[in-house]
PLY file of the C-alpha trace (Angstrom):
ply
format ascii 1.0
element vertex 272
property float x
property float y
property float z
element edge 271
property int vertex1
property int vertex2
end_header
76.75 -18.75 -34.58
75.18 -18.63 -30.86
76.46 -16.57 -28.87
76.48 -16.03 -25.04
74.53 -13.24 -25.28
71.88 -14.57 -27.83
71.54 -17.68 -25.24
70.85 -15.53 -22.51
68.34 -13.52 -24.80
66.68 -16.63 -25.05
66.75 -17.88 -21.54
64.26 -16.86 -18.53
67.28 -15.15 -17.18
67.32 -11.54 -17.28
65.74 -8.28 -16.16
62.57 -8.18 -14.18
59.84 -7.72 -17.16
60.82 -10.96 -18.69
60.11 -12.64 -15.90
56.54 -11.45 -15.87
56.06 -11.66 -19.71
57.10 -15.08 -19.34
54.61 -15.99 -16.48
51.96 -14.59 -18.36
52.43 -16.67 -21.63
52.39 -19.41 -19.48
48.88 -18.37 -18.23
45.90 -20.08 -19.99
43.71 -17.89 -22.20
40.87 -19.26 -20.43
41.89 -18.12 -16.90
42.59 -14.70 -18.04
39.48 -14.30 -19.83
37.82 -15.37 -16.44
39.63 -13.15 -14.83
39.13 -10.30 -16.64
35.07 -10.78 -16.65
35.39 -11.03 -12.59
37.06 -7.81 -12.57
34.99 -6.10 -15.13
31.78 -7.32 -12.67
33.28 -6.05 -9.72
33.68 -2.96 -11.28
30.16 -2.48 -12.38
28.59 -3.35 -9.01
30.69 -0.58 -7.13
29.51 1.86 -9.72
26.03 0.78 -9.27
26.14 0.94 -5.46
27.65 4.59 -5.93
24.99 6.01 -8.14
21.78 4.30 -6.01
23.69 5.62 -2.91
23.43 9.30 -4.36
20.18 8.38 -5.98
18.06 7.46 -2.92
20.01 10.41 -0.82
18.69 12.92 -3.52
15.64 11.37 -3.66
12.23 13.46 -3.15
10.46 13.44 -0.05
7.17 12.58 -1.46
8.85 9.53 -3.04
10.26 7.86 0.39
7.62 9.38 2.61
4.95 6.56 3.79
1.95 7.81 4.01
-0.17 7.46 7.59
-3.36 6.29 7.33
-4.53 6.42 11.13
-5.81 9.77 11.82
-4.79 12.50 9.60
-5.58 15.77 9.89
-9.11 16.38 8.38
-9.11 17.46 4.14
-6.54 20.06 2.71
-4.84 22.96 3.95
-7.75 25.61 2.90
-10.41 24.09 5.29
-12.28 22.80 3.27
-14.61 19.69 4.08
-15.53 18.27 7.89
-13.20 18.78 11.04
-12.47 15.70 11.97
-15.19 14.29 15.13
-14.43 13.36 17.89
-13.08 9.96 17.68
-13.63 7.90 21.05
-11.07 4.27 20.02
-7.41 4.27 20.84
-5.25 4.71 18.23
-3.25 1.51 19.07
-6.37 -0.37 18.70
-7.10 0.90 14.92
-3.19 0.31 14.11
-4.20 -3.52 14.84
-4.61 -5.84 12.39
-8.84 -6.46 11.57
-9.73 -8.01 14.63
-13.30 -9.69 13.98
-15.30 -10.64 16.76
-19.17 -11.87 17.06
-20.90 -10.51 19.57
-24.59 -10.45 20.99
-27.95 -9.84 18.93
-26.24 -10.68 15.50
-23.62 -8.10 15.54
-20.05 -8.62 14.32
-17.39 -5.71 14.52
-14.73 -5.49 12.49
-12.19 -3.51 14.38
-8.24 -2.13 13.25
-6.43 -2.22 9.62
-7.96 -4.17 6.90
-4.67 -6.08 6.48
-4.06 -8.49 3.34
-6.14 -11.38 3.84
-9.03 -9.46 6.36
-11.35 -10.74 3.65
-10.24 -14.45 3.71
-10.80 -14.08 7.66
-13.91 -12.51 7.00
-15.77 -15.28 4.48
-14.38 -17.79 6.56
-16.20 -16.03 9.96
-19.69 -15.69 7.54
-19.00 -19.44 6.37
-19.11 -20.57 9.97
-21.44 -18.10 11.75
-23.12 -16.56 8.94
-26.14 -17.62 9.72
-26.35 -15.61 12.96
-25.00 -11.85 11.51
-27.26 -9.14 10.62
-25.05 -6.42 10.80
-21.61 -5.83 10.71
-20.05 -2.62 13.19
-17.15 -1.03 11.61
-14.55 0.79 13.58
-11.57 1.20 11.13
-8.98 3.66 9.63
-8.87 1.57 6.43
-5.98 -0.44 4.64
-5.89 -3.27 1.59
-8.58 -1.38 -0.99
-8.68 -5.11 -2.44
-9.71 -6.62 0.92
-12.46 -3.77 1.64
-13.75 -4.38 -1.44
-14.53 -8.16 -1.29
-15.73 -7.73 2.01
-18.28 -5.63 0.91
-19.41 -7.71 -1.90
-19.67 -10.59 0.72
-22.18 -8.29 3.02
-23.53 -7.33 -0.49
-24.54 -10.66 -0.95
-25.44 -11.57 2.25
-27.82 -8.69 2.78
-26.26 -7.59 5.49
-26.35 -3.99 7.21
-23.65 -1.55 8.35
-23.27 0.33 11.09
-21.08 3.41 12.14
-21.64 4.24 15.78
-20.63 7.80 16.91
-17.24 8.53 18.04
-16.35 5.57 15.60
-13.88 5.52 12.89
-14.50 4.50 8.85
-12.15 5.98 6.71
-9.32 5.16 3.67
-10.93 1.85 2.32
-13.21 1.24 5.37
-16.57 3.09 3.62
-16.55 0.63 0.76
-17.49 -1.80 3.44
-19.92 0.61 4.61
-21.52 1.41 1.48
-22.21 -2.59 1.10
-24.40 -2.49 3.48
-28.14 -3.67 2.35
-28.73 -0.91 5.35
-26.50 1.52 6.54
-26.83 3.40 9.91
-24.51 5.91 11.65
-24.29 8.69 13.85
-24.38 11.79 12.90
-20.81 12.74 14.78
-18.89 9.16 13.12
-16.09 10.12 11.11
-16.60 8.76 8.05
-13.51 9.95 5.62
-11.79 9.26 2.04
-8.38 9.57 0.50
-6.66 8.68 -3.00
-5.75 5.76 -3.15
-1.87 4.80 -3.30
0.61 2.16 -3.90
1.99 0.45 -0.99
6.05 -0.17 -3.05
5.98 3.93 -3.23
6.89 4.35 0.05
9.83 2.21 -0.12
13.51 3.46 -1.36
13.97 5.60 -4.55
15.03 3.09 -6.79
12.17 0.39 -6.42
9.64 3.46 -6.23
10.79 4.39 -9.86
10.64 1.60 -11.10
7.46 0.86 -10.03
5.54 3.75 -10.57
3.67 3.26 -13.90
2.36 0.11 -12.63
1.33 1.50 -9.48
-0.41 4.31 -12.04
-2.26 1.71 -13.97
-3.24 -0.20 -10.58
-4.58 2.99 -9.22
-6.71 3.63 -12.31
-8.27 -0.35 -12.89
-8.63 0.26 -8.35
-11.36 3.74 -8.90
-12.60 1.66 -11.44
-13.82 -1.27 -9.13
-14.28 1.27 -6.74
-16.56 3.29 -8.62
-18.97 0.23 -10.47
-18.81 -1.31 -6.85
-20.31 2.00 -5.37
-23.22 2.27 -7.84
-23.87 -1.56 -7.60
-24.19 -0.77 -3.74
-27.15 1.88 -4.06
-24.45 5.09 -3.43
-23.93 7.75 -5.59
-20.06 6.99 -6.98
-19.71 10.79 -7.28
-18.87 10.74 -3.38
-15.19 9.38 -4.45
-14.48 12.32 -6.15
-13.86 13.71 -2.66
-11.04 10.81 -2.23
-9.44 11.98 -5.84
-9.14 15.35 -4.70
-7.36 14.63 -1.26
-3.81 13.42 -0.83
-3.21 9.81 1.10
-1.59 11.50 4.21
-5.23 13.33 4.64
-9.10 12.19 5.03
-11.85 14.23 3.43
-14.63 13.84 6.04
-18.00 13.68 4.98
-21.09 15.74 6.46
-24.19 14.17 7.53
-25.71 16.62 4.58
-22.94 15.01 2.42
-23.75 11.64 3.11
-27.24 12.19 2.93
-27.03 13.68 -0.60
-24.72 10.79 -1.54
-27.08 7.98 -0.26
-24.05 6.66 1.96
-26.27 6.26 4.94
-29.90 5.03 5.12
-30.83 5.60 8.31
-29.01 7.87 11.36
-28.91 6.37 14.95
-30.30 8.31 17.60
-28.54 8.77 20.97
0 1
1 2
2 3
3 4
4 5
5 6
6 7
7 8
8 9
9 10
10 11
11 12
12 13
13 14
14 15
15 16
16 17
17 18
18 19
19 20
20 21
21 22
22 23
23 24
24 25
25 26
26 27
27 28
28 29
29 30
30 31
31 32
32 33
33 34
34 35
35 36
36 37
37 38
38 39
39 40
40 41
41 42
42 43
43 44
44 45
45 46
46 47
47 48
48 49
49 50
50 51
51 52
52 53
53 54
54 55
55 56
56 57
57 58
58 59
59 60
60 61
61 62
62 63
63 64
64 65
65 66
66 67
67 68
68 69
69 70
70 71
71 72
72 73
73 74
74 75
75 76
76 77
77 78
78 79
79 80
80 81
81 82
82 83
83 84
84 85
85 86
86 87
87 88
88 89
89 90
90 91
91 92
92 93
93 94
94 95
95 96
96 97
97 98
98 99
99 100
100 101
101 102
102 103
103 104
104 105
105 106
106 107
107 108
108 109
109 110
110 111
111 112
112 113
113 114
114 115
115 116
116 117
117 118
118 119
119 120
120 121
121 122
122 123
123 124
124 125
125 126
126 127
127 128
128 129
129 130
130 131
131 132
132 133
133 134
134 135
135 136
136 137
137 138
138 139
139 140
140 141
141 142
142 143
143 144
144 145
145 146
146 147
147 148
148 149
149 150
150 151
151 152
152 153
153 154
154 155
155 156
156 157
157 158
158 159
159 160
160 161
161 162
162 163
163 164
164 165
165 166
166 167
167 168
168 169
169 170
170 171
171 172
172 173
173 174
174 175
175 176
176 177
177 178
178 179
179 180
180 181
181 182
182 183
183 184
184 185
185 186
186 187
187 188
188 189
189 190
190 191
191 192
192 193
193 194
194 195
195 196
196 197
197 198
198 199
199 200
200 201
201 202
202 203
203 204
204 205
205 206
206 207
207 208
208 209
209 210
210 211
211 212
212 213
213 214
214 215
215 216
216 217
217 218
218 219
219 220
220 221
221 222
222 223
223 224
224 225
225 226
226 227
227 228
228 229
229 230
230 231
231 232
232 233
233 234
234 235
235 236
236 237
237 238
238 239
239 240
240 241
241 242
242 243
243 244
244 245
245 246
246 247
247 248
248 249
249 250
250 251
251 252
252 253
253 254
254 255
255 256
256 257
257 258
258 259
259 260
260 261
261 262
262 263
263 264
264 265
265 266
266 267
267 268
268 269
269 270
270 271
């Protein structure tokens, strides 16, 4: 028998839940489902965001510091190695990108940062004007290890001398150019310096350094590799890089004339 009350049981009429059980069942599954996953997504990403934010504040210095390669303070804390000579070029000169320039009697100076692509630059200058180099004047505080390196093998093959005048600057990557060269002259007061090599993405925030930093490991290792075979191969003694091992990339290990001497860096010395 129906009854008023079972027909209003039955009805949309009523108190306030069965109006929003019945607007849900009239909700496709689909919709929900999509909801649902938008929700759960939003949900994720805010977590995320909280934990880098407390991740890159808590972060270790040495992990988001960027290491300065233009004049550091000379070797390690104790002393040892070179003081630093005097160095006579403006530091906003060296923090410009390679500048290469030909100049009278056959000499070309390569002056500032060996940037990515200095080498590119480079073999396209020797592809044009090759013909009239004979030695190549370096004045740099270093930069892409990968760049130094094939522009040394390009003087290598070339036969080309080096040069690092007094009160001149050759140091990170910069002597691997120097070490190229078929002769290599310098002053006895040039500051001619070293440092470990590093990765570039370290210096950048906490997260990408982590993730990163086995690579950047391996890289380091396959880079004193080249480094090392490319010294010997040059006529230098590859036991001078031990000195960039041993000294931290926001420092320079400079060598001593004896040093260099001993290490077969320099050939001959020019005389004031």
């Amino acid at each position: 028998m129906k009854t008023a009350a079972n027909a209003r049981a039955r009805s949309d009429e009523g108190p306030f839940y069965r109006h929003v059980i019945a607007s849900l069942a009239r909700i496709e599954d689909g919709a929900i489902l999509r909801f649902a996953f938008f929700a759960l997504l939003a949900g994720t990403l805010g977590v995320l965001y909280v934990d880098f934010r407390e991740l890159n504040a808590n972060a270790p210095a040495s992990l988001t510091a960027v290491p300065q390669p233009i004049l550091p303070p000379a070797s390690a804390p104790d002393e040892n190695g070179r003081p630093r000579p005097p160095i006579t070029s403006a530091p906003e000169v060296l923090d410009e990108p390679l500048d290469i320039a030909l100049g009278s009697g056959g000499l070309l100076s390569l002056t500032g940062t060996i940037d990515p692509g200095s080498a590119e630059r480079f073999a396209a200058e020797i592809a044009a004007r090759g013909e009239y180099v004979s030695r190549v004047l370096l004045d740099s505080p270093g930069g892409s290890v990968d760049d130094a390196l094939m522009i040394g093998r390009l003087i290598r093959e070339q036969e080309l001398s080096t040069e690092v005048a007094d009160g001149k600057l050759c140091a990170s990557s910069c002597p691997l150019i120097f070490a190229s060269g078929a002769e290599r002259f310098a002053g006895r007061d040039a500051a001619i310096g070293v440092h470990q090599v590093y990765a570039a993405a370290l210096s950048g925030d906490a997260v990408e350094a982590l993730s990163v930093a086995g690579v950047a490991m391996a890289d380091a290792q396959r880079v004193t590799a080249e480094i090392t075979r490319h010294l010997s191969e040059s006529g230098v003694d590859p036991a001078l890089w031990l000195h960039a091992l041993e000294t931290p990339p926001d420092r320079l290990y400079y060598l001593s004339p004896e040093e260099m001497e001993a290490y077969d860096l320099v050939t001959d010395w020019l005389e004031n």
